[in-house]
C-alpha positions in Angstrom: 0.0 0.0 0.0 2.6 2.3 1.0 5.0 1.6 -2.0 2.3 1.8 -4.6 0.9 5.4 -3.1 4.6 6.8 -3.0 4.9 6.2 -6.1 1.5 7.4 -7.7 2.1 10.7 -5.9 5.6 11.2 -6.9 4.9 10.3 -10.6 1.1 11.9 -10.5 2.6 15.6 -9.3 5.6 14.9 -11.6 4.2 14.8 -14.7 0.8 16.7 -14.6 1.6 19.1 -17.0 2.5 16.6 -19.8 -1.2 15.2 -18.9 -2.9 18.8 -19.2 -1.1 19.0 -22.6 -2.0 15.4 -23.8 -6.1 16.6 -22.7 -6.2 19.8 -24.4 -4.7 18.2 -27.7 -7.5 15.5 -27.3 -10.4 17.7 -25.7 -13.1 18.0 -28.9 -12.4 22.3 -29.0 -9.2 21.7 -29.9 -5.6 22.9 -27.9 -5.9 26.7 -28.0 -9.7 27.1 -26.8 -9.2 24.0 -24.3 -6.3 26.6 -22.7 -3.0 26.0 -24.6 -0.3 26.3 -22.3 -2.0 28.4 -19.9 -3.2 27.3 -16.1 -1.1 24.0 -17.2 -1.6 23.2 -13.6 -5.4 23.0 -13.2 -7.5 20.1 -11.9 -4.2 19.1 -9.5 -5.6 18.9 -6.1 -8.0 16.3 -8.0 -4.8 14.5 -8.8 -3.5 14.9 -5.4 -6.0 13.5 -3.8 -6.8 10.6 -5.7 -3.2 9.6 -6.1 -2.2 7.9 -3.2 -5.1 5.9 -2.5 -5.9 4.7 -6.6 -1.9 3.3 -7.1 -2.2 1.7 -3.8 -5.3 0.0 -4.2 -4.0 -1.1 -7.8 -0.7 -2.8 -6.5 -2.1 -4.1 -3.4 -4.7 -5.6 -5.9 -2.2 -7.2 -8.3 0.4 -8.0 -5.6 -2.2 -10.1 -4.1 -3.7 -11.5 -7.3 -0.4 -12.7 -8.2 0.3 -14.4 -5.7 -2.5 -16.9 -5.5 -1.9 -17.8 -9.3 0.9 -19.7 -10.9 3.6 -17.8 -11.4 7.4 -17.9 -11.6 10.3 -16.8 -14.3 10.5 -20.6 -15.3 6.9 -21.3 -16.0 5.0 -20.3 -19.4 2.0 -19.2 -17.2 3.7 -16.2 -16.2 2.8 -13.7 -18.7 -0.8 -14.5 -17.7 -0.7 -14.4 -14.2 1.0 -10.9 -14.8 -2.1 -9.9 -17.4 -4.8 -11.1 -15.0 -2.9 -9.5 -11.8 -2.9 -6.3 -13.7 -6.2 -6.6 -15.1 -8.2 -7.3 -12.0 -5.8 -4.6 -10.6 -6.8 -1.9 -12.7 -10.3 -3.0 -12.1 -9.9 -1.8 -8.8 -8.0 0.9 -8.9 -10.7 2.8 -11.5 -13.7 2.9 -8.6 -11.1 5.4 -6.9 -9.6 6.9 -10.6 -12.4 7.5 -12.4 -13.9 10.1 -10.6 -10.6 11.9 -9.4 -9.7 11.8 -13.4 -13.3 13.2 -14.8 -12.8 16.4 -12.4 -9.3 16.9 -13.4 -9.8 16.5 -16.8 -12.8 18.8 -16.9 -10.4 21.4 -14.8 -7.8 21.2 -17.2 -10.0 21.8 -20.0 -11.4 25.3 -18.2 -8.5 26.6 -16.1 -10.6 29.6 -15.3 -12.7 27.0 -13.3 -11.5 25.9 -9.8 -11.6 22.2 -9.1 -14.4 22.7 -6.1 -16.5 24.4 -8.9 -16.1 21.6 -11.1 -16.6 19.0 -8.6 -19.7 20.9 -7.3 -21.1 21.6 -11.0 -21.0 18.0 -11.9 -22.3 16.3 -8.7 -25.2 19.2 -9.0 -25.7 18.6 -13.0 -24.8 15.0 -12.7 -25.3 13.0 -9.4 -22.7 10.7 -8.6 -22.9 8.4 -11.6 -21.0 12.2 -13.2 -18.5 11.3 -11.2 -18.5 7.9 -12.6 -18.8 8.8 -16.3 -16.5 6.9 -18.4 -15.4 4.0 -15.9 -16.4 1.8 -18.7 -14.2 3.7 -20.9 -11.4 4.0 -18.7 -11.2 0.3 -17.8 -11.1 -0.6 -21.7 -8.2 1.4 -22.1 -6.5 0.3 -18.7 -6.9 -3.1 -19.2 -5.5 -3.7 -22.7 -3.1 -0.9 -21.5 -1.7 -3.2 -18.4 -2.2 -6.3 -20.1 0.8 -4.9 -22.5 2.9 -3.4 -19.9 2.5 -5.4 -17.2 3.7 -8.5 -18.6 6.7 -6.7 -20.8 7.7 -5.1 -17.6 8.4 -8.4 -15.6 9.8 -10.3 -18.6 12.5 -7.4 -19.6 13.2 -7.3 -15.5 13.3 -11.3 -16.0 15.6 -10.9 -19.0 17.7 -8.3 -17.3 18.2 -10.4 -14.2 19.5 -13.4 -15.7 22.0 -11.5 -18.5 23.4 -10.0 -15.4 23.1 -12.7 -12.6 21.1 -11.3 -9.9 17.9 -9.7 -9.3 17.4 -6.1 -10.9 18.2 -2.8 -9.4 15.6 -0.3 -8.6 17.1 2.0 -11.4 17.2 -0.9 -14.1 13.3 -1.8 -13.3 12.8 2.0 -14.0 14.5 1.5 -17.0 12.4 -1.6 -17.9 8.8 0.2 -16.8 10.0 3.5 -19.4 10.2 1.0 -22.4 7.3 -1.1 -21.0 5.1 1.7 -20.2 5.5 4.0 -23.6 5.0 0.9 -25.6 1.9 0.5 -24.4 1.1 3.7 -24.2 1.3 3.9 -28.3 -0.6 1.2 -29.0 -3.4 1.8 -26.5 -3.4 5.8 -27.9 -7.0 6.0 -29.8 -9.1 4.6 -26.5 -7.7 7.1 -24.3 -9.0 9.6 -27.1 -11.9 8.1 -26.6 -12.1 8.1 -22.5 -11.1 11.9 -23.0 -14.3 12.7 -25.1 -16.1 10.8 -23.0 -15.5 12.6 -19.8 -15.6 16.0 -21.7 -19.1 15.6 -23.2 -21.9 17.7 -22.7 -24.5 16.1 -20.6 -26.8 14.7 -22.7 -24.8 14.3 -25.4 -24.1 11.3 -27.8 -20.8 10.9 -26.4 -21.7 10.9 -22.8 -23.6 7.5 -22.8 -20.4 6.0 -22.9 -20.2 4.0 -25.7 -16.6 3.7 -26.4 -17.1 2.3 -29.6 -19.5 5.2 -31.1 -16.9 7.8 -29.7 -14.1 5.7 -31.7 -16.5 5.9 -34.8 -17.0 9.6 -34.3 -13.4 10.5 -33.9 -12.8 8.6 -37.2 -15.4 10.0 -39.3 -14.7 13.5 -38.1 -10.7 13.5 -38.4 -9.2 10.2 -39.0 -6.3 8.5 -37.9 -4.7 11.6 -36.7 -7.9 12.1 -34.6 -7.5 8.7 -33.1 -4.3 9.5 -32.1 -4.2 12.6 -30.9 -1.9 13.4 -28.0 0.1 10.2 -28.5 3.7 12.2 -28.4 3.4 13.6 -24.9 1.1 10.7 -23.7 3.9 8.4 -24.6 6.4 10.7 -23.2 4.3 11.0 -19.7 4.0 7.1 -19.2 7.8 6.3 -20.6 8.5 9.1 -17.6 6.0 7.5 -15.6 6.5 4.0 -15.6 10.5 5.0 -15.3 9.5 6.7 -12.1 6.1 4.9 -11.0 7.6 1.3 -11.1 11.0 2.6 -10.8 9.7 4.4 -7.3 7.2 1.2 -6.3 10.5 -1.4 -6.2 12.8 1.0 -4.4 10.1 1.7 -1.6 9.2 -1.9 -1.3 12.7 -2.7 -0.5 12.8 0.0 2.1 10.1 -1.0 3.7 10.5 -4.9 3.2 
């Protein structure tokens, strides 16, 4: 718990503004009227507060998850214990993510707006399901996100450990989560397009049903591939960042503490 919240904090404060960018260039009114580079900091304290409790619950979830299922560098089950860890992980983690990420991406979208007013607005406008809109979304894109990473993570660390003889540093599993983590990030690029429109719409709107596949059809009618991938540049430079930090952060602590 500890080691995962450390290190969702430290990467989470880190990197916001790489994450307000990656929005605005994704956001349906387009960079400049979503705010440009100004108020690049808006919708934090919804970061900050949802940080520490959404990475713990995700690697307490996969930590435990892992171990009650085969696993082991020797056996061919390991990827998919890793995937299923992961998955159920991530799961988890978005009943606590979701809503902290719909009022931070709404803030960073109208940095004129404070993130009380936004949280106020939507729960008023909304209820708490606004709070909740796109967790289907957001677990689509987390899952075949993690299933990619997770798994390349542990077998580069795997890979790593046996060139050299011994377990991993902290530094080299950094290494390992950067390479893991903007992989993944590329590939998984058009459904976290789709998760951003999502949490953006208008109430009422087509897009705010949820339907990730309709906002994928949209996006592709309306602008095409570069549409779907909108933001993939500093997304992928956020999570290589990220998972060099986040996983990087998560082994050191756990060896501190364990």
């Amino acid at each position: 718990l500890k080691a995962g919240g450390v290190a969702g904090v430290c990467v989470d404060l880190i990197l916001f503004p790489l994450d307000t960018v990656k929005t605005r260039l994704q956001s349906p009114q387009g960079f400049r009227k979503a705010g440009g580079f100004r108020g690049i900091y808006a919708g934090v304290p919804s970061t900050a507060i949802g940080s520490f409790p959404n990475a713990a619950a995700f690697f307490i979830t996969y930590e435990n998850v892992k171990s009650v299922l085969p696993h082991g560098s020797s056996s061919y089950l390991s990827p998919a214990t890793h995937m299923v860890a992961a998955s159920v992980g991530e799961v988890v983690a978005c009943l606590i993510r979701v809503p902290s990420e719909v009022v931070k991406q709404r803030a960073q979208v109208s940095p004129s707006s404070s993130t009380l007013q936004i949280l106020s607005h939507t729960l008023y406008h909304e209820g708490i399901q606004g709070l909740y809109r796109g967790y289907k979304s957001t677990v689509l894109r987390e899952i075949p996100f993690s299933l990619v990473q997770f798994p390349l993570w542990e077998s580069l660390k795997d890979l790593w450990s046996w060139k050299q003889g011994h377990v991993v540093d902290s530094w080299q599993s950094a290494v390992c989560g950067a390479f893991a983590g903007g992989f993944a990030a590329a590939v998984t690029t058009p459904l976290d397009v789709a998760k951003t429109r999502i949490m953006l719409a208008k109430a009422g709107s087509s897009n705010a049903s949820g339907n990730v596949l309709a906002a994928l059809g949209g996006i592709w009618r309306t602008q095409g591939l570069s549409g779907l991938f909108a933001g993939v540049v500093p997304r992928m430079a956020a999570i290589s960042l990220g998972g060099f930090i986040f996983l990087g952060t998560y082994e050191k602590t756990r060896q501190l503490l364990l």
